[in-house]
C-alpha positions in Angstrom: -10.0 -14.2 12.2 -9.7 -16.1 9.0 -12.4 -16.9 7.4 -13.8 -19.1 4.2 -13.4 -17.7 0.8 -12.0 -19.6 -1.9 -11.4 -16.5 -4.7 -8.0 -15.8 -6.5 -6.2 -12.6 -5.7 -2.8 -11.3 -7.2 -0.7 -8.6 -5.3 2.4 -7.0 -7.2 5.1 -6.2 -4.7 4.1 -9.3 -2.5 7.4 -10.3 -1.4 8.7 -7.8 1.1 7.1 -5.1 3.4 3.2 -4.3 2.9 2.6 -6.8 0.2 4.2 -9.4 1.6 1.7 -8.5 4.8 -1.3 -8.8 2.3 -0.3 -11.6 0.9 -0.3 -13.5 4.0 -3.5 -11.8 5.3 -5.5 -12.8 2.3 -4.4 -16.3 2.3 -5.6 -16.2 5.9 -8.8 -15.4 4.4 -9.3 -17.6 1.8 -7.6 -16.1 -1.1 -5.3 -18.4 -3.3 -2.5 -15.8 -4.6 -0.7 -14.8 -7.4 2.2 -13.0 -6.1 4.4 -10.6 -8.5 7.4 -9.4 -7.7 11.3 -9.3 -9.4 13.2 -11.5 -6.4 13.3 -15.0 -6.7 13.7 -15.6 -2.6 11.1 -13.3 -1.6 8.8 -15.2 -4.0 9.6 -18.4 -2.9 9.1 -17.2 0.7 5.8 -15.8 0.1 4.4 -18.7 -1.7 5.6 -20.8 1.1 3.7 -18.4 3.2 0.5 -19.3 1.2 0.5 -22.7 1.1 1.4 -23.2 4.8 -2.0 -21.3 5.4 -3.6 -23.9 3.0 -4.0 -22.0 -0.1 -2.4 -22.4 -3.6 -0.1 -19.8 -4.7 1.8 -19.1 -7.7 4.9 -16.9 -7.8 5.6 -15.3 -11.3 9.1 -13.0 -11.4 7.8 -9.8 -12.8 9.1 -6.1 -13.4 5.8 -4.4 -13.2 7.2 -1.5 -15.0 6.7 -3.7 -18.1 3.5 -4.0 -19.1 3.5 -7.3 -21.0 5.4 -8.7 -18.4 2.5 -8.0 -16.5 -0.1 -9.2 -18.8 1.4 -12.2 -19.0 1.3 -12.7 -15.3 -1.8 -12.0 -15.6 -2.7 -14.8 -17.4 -0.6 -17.0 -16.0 -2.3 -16.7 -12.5 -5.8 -17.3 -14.5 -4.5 -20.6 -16.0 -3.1 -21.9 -13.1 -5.3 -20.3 -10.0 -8.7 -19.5 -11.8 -10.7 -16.0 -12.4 -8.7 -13.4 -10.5 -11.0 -11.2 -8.3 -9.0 -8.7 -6.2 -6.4 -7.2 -7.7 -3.6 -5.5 -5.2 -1.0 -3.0 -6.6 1.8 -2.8 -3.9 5.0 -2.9 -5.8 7.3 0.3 -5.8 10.5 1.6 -5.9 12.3 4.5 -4.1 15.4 6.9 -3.2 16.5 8.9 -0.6 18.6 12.1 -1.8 17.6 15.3 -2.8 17.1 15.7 -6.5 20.5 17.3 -7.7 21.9 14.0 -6.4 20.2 11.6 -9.0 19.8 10.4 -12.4 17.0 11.0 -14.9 17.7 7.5 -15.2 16.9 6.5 -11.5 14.1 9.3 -11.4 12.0 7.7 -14.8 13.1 4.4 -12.8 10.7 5.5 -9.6 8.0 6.7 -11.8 7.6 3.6 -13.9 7.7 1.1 -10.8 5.7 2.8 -8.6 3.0 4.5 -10.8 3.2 2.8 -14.4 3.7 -0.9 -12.2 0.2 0.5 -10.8 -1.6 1.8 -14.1 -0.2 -1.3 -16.1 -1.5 -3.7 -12.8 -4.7 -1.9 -13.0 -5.1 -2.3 -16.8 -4.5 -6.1 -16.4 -6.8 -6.5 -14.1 -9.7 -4.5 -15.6 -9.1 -6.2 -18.6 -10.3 -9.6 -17.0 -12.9 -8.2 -14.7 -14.8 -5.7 -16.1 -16.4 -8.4 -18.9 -17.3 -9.9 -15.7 -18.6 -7.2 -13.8 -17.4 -8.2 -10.8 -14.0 -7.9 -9.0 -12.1 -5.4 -6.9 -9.1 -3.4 -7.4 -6.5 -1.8 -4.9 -4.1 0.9 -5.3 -1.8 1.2 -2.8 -0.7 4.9 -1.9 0.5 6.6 1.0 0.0 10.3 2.8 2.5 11.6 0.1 -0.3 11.1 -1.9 -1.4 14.5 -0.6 1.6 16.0 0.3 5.2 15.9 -0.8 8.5 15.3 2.0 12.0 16.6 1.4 14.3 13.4 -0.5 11.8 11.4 -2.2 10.8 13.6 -4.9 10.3 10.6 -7.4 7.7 9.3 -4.8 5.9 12.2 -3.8 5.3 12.6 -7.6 4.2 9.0 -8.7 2.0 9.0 -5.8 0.2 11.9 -6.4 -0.5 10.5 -9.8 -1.8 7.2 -8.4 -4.7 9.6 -7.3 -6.0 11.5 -10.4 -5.1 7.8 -12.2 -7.4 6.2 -9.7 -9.9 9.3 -9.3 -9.9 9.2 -13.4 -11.0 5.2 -13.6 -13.3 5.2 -10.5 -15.8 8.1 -13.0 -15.1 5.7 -15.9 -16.3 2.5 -14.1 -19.6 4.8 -12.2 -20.0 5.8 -16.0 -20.5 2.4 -17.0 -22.3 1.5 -13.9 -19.6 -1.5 -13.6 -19.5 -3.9 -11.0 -16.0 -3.9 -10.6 -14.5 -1.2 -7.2 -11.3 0.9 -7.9 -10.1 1.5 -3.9 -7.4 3.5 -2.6 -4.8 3.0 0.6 -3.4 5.5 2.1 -0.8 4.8 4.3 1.9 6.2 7.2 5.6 5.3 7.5 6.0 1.8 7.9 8.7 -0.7 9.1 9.4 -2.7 5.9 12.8 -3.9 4.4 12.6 -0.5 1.8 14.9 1.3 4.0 17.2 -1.5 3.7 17.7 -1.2 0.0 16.2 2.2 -1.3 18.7 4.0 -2.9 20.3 6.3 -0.6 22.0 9.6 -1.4 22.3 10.4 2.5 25.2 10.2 5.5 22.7 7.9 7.4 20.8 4.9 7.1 17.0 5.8 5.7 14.1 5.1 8.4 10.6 5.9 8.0 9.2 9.1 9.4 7.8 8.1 12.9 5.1 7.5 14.2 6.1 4.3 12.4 3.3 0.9 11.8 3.9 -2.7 11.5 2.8 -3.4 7.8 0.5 -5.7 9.2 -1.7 -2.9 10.1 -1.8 -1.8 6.4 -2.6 -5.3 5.1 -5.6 -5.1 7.7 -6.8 -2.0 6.0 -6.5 -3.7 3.0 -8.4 -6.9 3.5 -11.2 -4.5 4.9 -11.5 -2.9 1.1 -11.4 -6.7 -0.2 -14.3 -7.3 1.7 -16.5 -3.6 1.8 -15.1 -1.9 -0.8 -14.6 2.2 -0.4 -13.2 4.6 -2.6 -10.6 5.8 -0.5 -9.1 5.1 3.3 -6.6 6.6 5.4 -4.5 4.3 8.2 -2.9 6.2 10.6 -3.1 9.1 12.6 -0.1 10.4 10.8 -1.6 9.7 7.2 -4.4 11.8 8.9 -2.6 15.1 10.2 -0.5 15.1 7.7 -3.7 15.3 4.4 -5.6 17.5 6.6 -3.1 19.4 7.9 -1.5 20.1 4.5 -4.9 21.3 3.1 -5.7 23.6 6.1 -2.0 25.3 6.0 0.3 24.0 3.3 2.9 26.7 3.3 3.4 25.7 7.0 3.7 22.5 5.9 6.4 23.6 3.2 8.6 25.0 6.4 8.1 22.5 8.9 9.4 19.7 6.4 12.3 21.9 5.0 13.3 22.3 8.8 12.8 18.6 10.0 12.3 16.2 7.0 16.1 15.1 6.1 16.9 14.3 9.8 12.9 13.0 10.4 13.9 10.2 7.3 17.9 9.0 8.8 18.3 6.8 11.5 21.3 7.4 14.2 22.1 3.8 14.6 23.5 1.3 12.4 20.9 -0.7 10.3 21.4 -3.5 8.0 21.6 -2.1 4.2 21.2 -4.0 1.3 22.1 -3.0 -2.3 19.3 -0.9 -3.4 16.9 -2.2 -5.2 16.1 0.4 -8.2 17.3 -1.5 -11.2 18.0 -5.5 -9.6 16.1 -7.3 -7.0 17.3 -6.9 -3.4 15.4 -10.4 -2.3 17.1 -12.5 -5.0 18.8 -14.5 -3.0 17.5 -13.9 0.9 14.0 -13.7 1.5 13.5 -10.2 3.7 10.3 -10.8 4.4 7.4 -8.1 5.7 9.5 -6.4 8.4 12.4 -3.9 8.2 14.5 -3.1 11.3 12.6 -1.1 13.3 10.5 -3.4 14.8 10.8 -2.2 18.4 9.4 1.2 17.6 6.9 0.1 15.4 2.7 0.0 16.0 0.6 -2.3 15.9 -2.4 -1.4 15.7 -4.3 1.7 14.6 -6.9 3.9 15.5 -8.2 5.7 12.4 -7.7 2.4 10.7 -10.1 1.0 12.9 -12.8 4.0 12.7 -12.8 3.4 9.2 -13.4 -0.6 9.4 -15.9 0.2 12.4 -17.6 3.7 11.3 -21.1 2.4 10.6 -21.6 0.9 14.6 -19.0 3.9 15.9 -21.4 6.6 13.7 -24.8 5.0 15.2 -23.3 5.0 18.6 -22.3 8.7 19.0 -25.7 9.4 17.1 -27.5 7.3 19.9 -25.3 9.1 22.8 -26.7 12.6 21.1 -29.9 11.6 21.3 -29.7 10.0 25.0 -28.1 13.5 26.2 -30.6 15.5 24.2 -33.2 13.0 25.8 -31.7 13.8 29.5 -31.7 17.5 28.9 -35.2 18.0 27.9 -36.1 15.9 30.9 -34.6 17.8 32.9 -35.4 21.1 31.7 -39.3 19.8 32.3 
């Protein structure tokens, strides 16, 4: 349900897939939006998404692997929207192919999108709200965070850096006993436009590893931290087995991928493909919007999302059911 907010929030990566889902779920919520992002038709199509919820938006074309191309933004948004006060970094950039079959060029590619475009998005942002102790910052990560998969070594390594990054600023801000919240997101394979346009070294068209999400079930998780901030969240029961299960037996991880991980990642039906996206926009000219094309396998809703969003009422009901059945038995043992 939508409710009344009027703040300013900027997400990088708001045009397609997850961002583009937050985007439109904080607008629902009051937010007026910056949105950041390198394709001029997914950011016409997002700020169109904004305003028809009755918020302002402003749509800034932005590589965020440039940092003053950021900062600019930055301050762009603050001119035209006011103080910014949540601060999403979704923007990222992928391939699919083993590394023998890429360039240093498309690897240092990766890494700069999807973890500089995160530092650099989280420097801009602390810039502007730490004098104001107040204000709260995303970073969007994924199970990989914890555990790498067989093609997307690029990935695997920028998100695993988006951790010790975030982990590194969180102690910095406690130190100061700032006002402002560093959050993480972790999330499962979800149906977004990537797999239409990540670069692909494979015989197949890419697909996310099922079980697969609607994005909108990320951007929920996401509007959660906007509004009870935490340091870190999981969505999905796959982001779930997959951290816990990789620190309780990662060698048996390490097998079970090599085995299953290149077919888990190709589809065996036709999709639509795009160019890939590493080095132009895909969404230049035709808005792609938050879903990919597998929308018919695709969840939507989650359950360890919503123990996370509910865990305070959830925790003081099984507490009350262990006291009522510790109650009961002492009864009856009298």
């Amino acid at each position: 349900m939508s409710r009344a907010r009027d703040g300013v929030a900027v997400v990088t990566g708001g045009t397609a897939g997850v961002g583009r889902a937050v985007v439109r779920r904080l607008a629902a919520d009051g937010y007026d939006i910056g949105v950041l992002a390198r394709g001029r038709a997914g950011l016409a199509g997002a700020a169109a998404d904004v305003r028809a919820l009755g918020r302002r938006a402003v749509a800034i074309p932005t590589d965020v692997a440039d940092p003053a191309a950021v900062e600019r933004a930055a301050r762009r948004v603050e001119e035209e929207l006011g103080e910014i006060e949540v601060w999403v970094n979704a923007a990222f950039a992928g391939f699919l192919a083993p590394l023998s079959e890429v360039t240093p060029e498309q690897f240092h590619r990766v890494t700069h999108v999807t973890y500089h475009g995160q530092v650099h998005g989280t420097m801009a942002a602390l810039r502007r709200m730490r004098p104001r102790d107040r204000g709260v910052v995303i970073n969007v990560g994924s199970a990989m965070t914890s555990r790498g998969i067989p093609l997307q070594s690029a990935y695997c390594g920028a998100k695993h850096a988006i951790v010790g990054f975030s982990e590194s600023v969180i102690t910095e801000l406690a130190h100061d006993r700032s006002g402002v919240r560093l959050c993480m997101v972790q999330l499962p394979g979800l149906n977004t436009p990537q797999f239409t346009w990540v670069l692909n070294r494979m015989a197949r068209p890419a697909k996310p590893v099922p079980p697969v999400y609607q994005p909108e079930v990320a951007a929920r998780a996401v509007a959660s931290l906007v509004r009870r901030p935490r340091r870190n969240t999981w969505v999905g029961v796959p982001t779930a087995y997959t951290i816990l299960g990789n620190r309780i037996a990662p060698k048996l991880a390490d097998w079970y991928l090599g085995r299953t991980g290149f077919d888990a990642q190709q589809a065996d039906r036709p999709v639509p493909v795009r160019p890939a996206n590493l080095f132009a926009p895909a969404d230049d000219k035709v808005d792609a919007g938050a879903h990919g094309p597998y929308s018919e396998h695709a969840r939507a809703h989650d359950l360890v999302g919503w123990l996370g969003r509910h865990r305070r009422p959830v925790l003081a009901g099984a507490l009350g059911a262990v006291a009522a059945a510790a109650c009961l038995t002492a009864v009856r043992r009298r």
